[in-house]
C-alpha positions in Angstrom: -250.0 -89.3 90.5 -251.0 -92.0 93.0 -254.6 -93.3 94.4 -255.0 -95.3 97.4 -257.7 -96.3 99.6 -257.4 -98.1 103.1 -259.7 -101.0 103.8 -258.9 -103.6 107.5 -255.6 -102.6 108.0 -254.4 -102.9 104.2 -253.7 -99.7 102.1 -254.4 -100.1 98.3 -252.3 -97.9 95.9 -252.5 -97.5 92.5 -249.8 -95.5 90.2 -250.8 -93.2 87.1 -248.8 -91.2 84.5 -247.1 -89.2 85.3 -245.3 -89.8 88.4 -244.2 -86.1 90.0 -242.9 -85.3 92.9 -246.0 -84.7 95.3 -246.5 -88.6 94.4 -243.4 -89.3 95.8 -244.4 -87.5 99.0 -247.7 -89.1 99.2 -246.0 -92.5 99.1 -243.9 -92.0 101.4 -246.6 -90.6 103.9 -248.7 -93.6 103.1 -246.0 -96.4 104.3 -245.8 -94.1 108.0 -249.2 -95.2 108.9 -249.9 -98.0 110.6 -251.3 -100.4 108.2 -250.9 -103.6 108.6 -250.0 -104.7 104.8 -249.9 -102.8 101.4 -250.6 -103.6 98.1 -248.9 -101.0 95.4 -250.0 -101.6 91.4 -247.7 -100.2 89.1 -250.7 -99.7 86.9 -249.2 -99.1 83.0 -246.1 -97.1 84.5 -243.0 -98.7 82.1 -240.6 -97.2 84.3 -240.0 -96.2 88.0 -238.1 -92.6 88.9 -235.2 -93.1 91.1 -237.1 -90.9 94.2 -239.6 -94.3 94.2 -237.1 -97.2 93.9 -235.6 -95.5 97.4 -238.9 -95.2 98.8 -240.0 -99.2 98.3 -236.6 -100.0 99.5 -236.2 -98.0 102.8 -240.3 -99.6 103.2 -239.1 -103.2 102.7 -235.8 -103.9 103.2 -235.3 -101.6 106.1 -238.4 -101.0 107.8 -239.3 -104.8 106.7 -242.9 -103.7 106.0 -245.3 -106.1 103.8 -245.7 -105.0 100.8 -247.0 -106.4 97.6 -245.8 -105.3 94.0 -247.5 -105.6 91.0 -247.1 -104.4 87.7 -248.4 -105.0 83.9 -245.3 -104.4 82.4 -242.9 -106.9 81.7 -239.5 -104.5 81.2 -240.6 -102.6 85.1 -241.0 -106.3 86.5 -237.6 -107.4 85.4 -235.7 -103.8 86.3 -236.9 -104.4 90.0 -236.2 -107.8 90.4 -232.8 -106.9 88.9 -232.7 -104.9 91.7 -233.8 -107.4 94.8 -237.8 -106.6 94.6 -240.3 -109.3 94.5 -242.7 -108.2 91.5 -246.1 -109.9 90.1 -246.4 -109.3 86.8 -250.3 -109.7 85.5 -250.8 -108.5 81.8 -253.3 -106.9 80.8 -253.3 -107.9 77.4 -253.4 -111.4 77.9 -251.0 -114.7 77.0 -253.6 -116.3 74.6 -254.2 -113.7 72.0 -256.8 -114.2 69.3 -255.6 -115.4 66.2 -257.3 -113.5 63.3 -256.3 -116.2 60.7 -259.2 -118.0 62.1 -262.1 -115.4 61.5 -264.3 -116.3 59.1 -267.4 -113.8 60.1 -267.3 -110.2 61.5 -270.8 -109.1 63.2 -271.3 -105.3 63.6 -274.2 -104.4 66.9 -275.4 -100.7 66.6 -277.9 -98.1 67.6 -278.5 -94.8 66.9 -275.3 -93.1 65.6 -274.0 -96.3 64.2 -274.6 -95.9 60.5 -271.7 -93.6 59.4 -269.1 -96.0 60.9 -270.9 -98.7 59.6 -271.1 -97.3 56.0 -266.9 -96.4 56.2 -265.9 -99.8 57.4 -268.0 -102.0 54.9 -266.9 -99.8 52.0 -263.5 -101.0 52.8 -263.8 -104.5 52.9 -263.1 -105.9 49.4 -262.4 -109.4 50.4 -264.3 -112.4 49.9 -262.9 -114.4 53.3 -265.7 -113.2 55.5 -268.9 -112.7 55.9 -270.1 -109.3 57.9 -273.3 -109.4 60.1 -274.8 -105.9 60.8 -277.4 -106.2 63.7 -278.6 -102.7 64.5 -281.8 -100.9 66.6 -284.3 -99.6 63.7 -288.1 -99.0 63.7 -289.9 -102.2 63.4 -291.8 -102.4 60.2 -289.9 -100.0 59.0 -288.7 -99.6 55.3 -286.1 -101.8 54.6 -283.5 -99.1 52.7 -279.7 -99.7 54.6 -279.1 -102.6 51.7 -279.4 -100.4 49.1 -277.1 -97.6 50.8 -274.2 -100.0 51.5 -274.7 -101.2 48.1 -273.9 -98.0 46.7 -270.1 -98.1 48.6 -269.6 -102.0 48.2 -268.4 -104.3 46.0 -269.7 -107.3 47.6 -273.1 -108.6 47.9 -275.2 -106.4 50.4 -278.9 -108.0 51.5 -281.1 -108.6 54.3 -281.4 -112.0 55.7 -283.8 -115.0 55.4 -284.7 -117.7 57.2 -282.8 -120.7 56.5 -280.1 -119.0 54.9 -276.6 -120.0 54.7 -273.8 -117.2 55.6 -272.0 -116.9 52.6 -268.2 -115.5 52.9 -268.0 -112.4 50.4 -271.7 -111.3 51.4 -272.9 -108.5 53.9 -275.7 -109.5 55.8 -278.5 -107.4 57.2 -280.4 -108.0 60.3 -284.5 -107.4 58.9 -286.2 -105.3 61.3 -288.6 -106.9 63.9 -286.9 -110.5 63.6 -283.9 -111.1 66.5 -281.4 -112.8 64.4 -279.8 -116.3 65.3 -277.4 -118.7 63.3 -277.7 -122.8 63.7 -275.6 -124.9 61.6 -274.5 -122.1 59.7 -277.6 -120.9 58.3 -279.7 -118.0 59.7 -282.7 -118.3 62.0 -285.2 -115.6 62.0 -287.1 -115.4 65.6 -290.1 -113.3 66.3 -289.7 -113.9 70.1 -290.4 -111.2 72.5 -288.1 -108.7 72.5 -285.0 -108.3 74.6 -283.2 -106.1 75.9 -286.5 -103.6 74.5 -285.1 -104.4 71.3 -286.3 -106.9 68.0 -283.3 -107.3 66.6 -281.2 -107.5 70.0 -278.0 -107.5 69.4 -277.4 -109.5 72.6 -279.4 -112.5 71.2 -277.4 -112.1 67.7 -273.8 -111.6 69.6 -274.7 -115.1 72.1 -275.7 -117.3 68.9 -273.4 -116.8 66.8 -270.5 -116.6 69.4 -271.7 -119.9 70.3 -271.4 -121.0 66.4 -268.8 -119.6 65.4 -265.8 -119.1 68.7 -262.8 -118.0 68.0 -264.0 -117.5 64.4 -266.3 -114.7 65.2 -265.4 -110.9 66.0 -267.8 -108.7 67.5 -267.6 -104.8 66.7 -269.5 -102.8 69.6 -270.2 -99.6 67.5 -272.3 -96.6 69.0 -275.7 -96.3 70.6 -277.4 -95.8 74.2 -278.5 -98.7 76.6 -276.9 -101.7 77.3 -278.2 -104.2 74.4 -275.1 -106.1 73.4 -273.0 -104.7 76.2 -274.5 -107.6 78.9 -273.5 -110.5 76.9 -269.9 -110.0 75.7 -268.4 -111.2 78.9 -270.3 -114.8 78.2 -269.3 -114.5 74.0 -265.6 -113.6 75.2 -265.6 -117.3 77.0 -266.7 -118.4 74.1 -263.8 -117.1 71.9 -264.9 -114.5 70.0 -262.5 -111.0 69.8 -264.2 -107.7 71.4 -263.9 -104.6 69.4 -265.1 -101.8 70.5 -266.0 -97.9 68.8 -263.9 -95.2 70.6 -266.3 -93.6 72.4 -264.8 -89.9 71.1 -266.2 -91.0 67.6 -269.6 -91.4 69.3 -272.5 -88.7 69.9 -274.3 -92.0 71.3 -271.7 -93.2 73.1 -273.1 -95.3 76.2 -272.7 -98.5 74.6 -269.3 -98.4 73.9 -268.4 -96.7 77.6 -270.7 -99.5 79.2 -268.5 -101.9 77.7 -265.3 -100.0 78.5 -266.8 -99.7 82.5 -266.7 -103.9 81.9 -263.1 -104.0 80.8 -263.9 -106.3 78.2 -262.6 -105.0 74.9 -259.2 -106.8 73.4 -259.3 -103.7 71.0 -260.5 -100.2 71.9 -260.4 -98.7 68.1 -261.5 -95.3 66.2 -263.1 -96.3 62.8 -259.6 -96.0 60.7 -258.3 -98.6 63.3 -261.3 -100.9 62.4 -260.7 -100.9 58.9 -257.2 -101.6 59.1 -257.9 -104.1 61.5 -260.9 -105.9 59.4 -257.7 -105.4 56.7 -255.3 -107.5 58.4 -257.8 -110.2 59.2 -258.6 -110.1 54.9 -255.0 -110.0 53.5 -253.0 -112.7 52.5 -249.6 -112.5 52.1 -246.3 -114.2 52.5 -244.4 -114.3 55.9 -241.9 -112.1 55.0 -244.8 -109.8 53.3 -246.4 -109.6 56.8 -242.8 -108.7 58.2 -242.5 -105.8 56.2 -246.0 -104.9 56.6 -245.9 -105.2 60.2 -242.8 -102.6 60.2 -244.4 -100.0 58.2 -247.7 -99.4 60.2 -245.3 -99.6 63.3 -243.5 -97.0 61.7 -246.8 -95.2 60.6 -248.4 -95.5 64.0 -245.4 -95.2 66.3 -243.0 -92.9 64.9 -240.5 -95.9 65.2 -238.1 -96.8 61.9 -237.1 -100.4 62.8 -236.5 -101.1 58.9 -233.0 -99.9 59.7 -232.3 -102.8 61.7 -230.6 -105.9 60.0 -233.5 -108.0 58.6 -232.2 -111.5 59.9 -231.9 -110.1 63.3 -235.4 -108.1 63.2 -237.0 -111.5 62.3 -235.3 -113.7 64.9 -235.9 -111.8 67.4 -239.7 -111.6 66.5 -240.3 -115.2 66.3 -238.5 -115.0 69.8 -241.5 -112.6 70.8 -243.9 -114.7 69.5 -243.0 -117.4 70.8 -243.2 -116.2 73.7 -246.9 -114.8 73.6 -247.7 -118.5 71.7 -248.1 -117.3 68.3 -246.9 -118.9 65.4 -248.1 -116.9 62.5 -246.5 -113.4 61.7 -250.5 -112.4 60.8 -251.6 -113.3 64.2 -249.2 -111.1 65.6 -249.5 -107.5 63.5 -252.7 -106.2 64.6 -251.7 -107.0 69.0 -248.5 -105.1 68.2 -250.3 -102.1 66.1 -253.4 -101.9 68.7 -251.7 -103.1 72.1 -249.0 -100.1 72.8 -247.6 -102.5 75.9 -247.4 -105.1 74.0 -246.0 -103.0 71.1 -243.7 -101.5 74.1 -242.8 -105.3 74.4 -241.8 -106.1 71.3 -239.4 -103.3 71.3 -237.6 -104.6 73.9 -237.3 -107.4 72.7 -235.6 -105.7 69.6 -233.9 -103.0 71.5 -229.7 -103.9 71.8 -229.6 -103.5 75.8 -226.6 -105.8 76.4 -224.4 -103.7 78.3 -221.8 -103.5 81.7 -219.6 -100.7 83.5 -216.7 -100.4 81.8 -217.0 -103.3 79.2 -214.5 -103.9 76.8 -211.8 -102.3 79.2 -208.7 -102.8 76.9 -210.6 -100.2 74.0 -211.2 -98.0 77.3 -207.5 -98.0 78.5 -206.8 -96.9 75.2 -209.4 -94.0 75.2 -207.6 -92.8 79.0 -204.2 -93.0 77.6 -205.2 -90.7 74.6 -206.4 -88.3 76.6 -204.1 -88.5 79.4 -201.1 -87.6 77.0 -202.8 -84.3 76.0 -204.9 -83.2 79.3 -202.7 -80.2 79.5 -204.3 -78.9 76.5 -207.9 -79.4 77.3 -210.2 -76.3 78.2 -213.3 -78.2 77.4 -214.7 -81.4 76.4 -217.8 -82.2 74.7 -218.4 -86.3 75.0 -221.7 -88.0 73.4 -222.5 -92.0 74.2 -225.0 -93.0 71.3 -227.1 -96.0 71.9 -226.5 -95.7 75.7 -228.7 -98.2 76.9 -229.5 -98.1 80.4 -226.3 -96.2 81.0 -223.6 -98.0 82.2 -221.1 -97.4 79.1 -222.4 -93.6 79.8 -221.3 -93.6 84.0 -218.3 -95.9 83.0 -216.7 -92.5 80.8 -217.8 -89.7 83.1 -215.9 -92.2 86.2 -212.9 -92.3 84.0 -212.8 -88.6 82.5 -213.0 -88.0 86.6 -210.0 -89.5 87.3 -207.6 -88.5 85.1 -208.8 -85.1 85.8 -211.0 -83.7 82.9 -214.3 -84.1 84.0 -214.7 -80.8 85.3 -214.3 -79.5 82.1 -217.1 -82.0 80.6 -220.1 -82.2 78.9 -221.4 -85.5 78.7 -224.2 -86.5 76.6 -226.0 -90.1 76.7 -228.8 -91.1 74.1 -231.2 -93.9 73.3 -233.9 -94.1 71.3 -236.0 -96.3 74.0 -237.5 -93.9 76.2 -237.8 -96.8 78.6 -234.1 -97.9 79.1 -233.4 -93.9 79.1 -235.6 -93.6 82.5 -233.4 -96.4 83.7 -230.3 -94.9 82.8 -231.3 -91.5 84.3 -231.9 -93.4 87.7 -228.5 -94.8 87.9 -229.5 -98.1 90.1 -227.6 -101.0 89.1 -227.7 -105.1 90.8 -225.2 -106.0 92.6 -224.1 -108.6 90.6 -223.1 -106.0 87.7 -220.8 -104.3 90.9 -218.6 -107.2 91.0 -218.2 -107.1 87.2 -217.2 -103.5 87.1 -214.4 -104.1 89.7 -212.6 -106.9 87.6 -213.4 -104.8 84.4 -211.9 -101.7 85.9 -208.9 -103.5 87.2 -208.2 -104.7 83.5 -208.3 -100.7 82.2 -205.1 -99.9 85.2 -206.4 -96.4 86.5 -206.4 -96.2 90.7 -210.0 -95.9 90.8 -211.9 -96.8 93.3 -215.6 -97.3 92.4 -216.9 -97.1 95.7 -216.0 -93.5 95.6 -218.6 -92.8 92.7 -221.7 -95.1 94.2 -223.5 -96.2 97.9 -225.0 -99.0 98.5 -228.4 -100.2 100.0 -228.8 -104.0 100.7 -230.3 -104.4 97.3 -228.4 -102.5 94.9 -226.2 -99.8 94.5 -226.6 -96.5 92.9 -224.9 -93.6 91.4 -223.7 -90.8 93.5 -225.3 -87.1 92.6 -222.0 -85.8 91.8 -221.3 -88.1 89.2 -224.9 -88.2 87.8 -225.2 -84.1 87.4 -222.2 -83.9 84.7 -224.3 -86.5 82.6 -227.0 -85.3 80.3 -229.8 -88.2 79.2 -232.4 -87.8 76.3 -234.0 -89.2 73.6 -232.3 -89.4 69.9 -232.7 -91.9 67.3 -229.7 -92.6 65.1 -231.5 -92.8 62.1 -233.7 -90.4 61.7 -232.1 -87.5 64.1 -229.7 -85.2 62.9 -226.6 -83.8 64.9 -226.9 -81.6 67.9 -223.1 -80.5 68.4 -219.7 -81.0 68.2 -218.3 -83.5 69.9 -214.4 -84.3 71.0 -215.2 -88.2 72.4 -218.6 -90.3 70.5 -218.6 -93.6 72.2 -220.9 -96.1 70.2 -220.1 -99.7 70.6 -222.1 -102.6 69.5 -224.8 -101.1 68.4 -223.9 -100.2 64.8 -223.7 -104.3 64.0 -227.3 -104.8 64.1 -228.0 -101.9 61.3 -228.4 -103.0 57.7 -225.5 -101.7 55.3 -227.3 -98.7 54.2 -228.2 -97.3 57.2 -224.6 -98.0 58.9 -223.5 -95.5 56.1 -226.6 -93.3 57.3 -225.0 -93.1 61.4 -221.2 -92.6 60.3 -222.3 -89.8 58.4 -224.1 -88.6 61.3 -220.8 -89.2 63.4 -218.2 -87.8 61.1 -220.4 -84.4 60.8 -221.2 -84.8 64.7 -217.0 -84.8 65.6 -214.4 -81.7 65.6 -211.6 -82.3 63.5 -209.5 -84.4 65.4 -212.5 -86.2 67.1 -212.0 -89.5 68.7 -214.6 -91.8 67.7 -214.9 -95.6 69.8 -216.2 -98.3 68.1 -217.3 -101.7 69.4 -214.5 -104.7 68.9 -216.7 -106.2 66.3 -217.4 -103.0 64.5 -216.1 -101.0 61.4 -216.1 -98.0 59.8 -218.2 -97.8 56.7 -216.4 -98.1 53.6 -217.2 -94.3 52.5 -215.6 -92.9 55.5 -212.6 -95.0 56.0 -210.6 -92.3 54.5 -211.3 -89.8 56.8 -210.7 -91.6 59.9 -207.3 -92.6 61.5 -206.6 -95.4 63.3 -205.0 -94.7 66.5 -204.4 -98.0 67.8 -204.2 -101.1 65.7 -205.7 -103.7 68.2 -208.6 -101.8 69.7 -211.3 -99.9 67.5 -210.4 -95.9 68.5 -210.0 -93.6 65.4 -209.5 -90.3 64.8 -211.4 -87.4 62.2 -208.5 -86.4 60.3 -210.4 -85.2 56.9 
């Protein structure tokens, strides 16, 4: 779906999940009126459908309207300048992201319907490398009791402040009823000032002095409760360097405090209680680098579904330091808990780690082999049944259904491509490619010796070109993971090249199973030039050419 809103002779439009086909319309009836200039966010769309792509480019390249792009995701910013857009990328997350290495005190602001979440999150810290600050509404004069129930589910110290005080790391701190509570030079200051905010303790008072001590050292949790105590000051303690956290509001009866804060935009982390803990975890722990690794991999696993274990551990790592790098962290810690609570960023990161180097017909020589197979015994073919694993963005996938086509068998084909990256499978489904990966197709499919001509199969725009719908309906995209999917039928043709090298031993063993019980009995099976068959299942494949990687199931 799409929202827009004109305002002197600009048109606004903003793009939300999911992207149908009445949006399509609506965009294209917004660019016939007569606005002078548009601006079109992206919003957190990862991927564009074809039906828009053709829109924005008949709008700028042909009508030559103005039009500005933006987008807060990295992979949809370089996908349309691949293909000739002009596209401001502005992240939401943000480059400089807090490092919790730093955090030496954790301060909790509540109201009514607080207490529960307080209670679960400071039975689970067990660490002694903080100190936690709980500032919450109460009755002043009231009996002083919340010590003695946290006490009951903590193994750390639990007590009420004094004056004068120093904040100890290993103790949980209580703000006493009818003081506001301050820190100066690391010791606490109780203030019987007026109240603010209609509150003594204000958690806006606590959250401003100790952001102000503490920086980047400080994180602030924004649990439950009504008004706006707390919520007015974060945008000043965020300057300041302190990390936002704020309750889900779904966890909340009371939950006007966190939504007040949400209306702000000025969370980093938007977290149910489980997420807190974990969090509050993270920033406890200490472990190794390559501890962190492996820790990092299983909640990803936990909270994302994703098995990225299976990849080859030298390459997993290199290619996270590359990631950090890039968003300017140098501590594995630092980066676990933006991954596990930032799904773009998350998204990110797993493009970073997803193989997508690919081309129309690469590796031509193994493909010339694959024609020549099949051109020798086309007589005999009723039906074919072709899958391309680890398809990328779909060249490899176009590149067999174009060459099935011209020796004449593509009638008769099924043709499955799969990823596990939903992302690069939206790209492959749209079939737009740069023009620069054109000309590379022509000099690889003059290598493979078939009169083909390409332009037969594509069209051009002034940007890019794209696949034809008759070549694009005999191909069938969806999602599959190599690991951890089974198989789904029998196949003549599995085309999986390049991709294999990046598993670890074990779970190279884990695909070619998958493969050999995914293949008829005299399947055909093409590997990459660098790859090989796994040692248990060399036996029941047969080479069929000695220089190029094509074998067939002959046990």
């Amino acid at each position: 779906m799409l929202r827009f809103f004109e305002q002197q002779g600009a048109c606004h439009i903003f793009f939300e999940a999911p992207i149908d086909t009445v949006s399509v319309e609506q965009l294209e009836n917004i660019f016939e009126r007569g606005h002078e200039s548009f601006y079109l966010d992206f919003g957190t769309l990862d991927s564009v459908r074809f039906e828009i792509v053709s829109v924005l480019e008949k709008a700028l390249f042909q009508e030559g309207r103005s039009v500005r792009l933006v987008t807060h995701r990295i992979r949809l910013q370089r996908y349309l300048k691949k293909l000739g857009f002009q596209v401001e990328f502005v992240s939401l997350v943000g480059t400089n992201l807090k490092k919790v290495s730093n955090i030496e005190v954790v301060i909790i602001g509540g109201s009514a319907d607080s207490s529960d979440k307080i209670i679960k999150i400071v039975e689970s810290i067990v660490s002694d490398t903080i100190a936690v600050v709980v500032v919450q509404h109460q009755q002043e004069h009231g009996v002083m009791l919340f010590d003695t129930i946290l006490q009951r589910v903590s193994s750390l110290k639990v007590l009420y402040a004094r004056q004068g005080e120093p904040i100890l790391k290993g103790c949980i701190y209580l703000a006493p009823p009818s003081y506001h509570l301050l820190v100066e030079d690391g010791c606490f200051v109780l203030s019987s000032a007026h109240r603010y905010n209609y509150s003594r303790p204000s958690i806006s008072l606590a959250y401003g002095s100790f952001a102000n001590y503490y920086k980047e050292k400080l994180v602030i949790i924004q649990e439950c409760g009504y008004l706006d105590d707390g919520v007015d000051i974060l945008e000043s303690v965020q300057k300041m360097g302190a990390t936002i956290i704020v309750q889900h509001p779904a966890e909340c009866t009371a939950d006007a405090m966190p939504k007040n804060v949400l209306k702000k935009e000025l969370e980093e982390y938007l977290l149910k209680t489980d997420e807190i803990i974990l969090y509050l975890q993270i920033v406890t722990m200490q472990k190794e680098p390559s501890d962190w690794f492996f820790f990092l991999l299983e909640q990803i696993y936990k909270r994302y579904g994703y098995k990225l274990f299976y990849y080859k551990h030298e390459m997993i790592t290199r290619r996270l330091k590359i990631f950090m790098l890039k968003n300017g962290i140098k501590s594995v810690k630092d980066i676990v808990a933006p991954i596990l609570f930032h799904k773009a960023l998350f998204l990110s990161f797993l493009l970073e780690i997803s193989i997508n180097v690919t081309e129309f017909f690469r590796e031509p020589e193994s493909l010339k082999v694959l024609t020549q197979v099949f051109q020798q015994s086309k007589k005999n073919i009723h039906h074919v049944k072709v899958w391309s694993a680890g398809c990328s963005s779909g060249e490899e996938a176009y590149s067999l259904a174009i060459l099935l086509d011209a020796i004449g068998v593509l009638q008769k084909t099924l043709l499955y491509a799969t990823d596990f990256n939903k992302i690069v499978l939206q790209e492959a489904k749209n079939g737009i490619y740069s023009s620069k990966s054109y000309k590379q197709a022509l000099v690889n499919l003059d290598q493979i010796g078939l009169d083909i001509a390409l332009d037969d199969y594509i069209q051009k725009s002034e940007q890019y070109f794209f696949m034809k719908k008759d070549i694009r309906r005999h191909l069938h995209f969806f999602e599959h993971n190599l690991i951890s999917d089974g198989s789904f039928n029998e196949f003549d043709i599995i085309v999986c090249r390049n991709v294999i090298i990046y598993f670890s031993e074990m779970f190279q063993e884990r695909v070619f199973g998958l493969f050999y019980g995914s293949l008829r009995f005299g399947g055909y099976l093409l590997l990459g030039e660098h790859e090989e068959i796994a040692s248990r299942y060399v036996h029941k494949f047969q080479r069929v050419d000695t220089a190029r990687k094509l074998f067939k199931k002959v046990a």
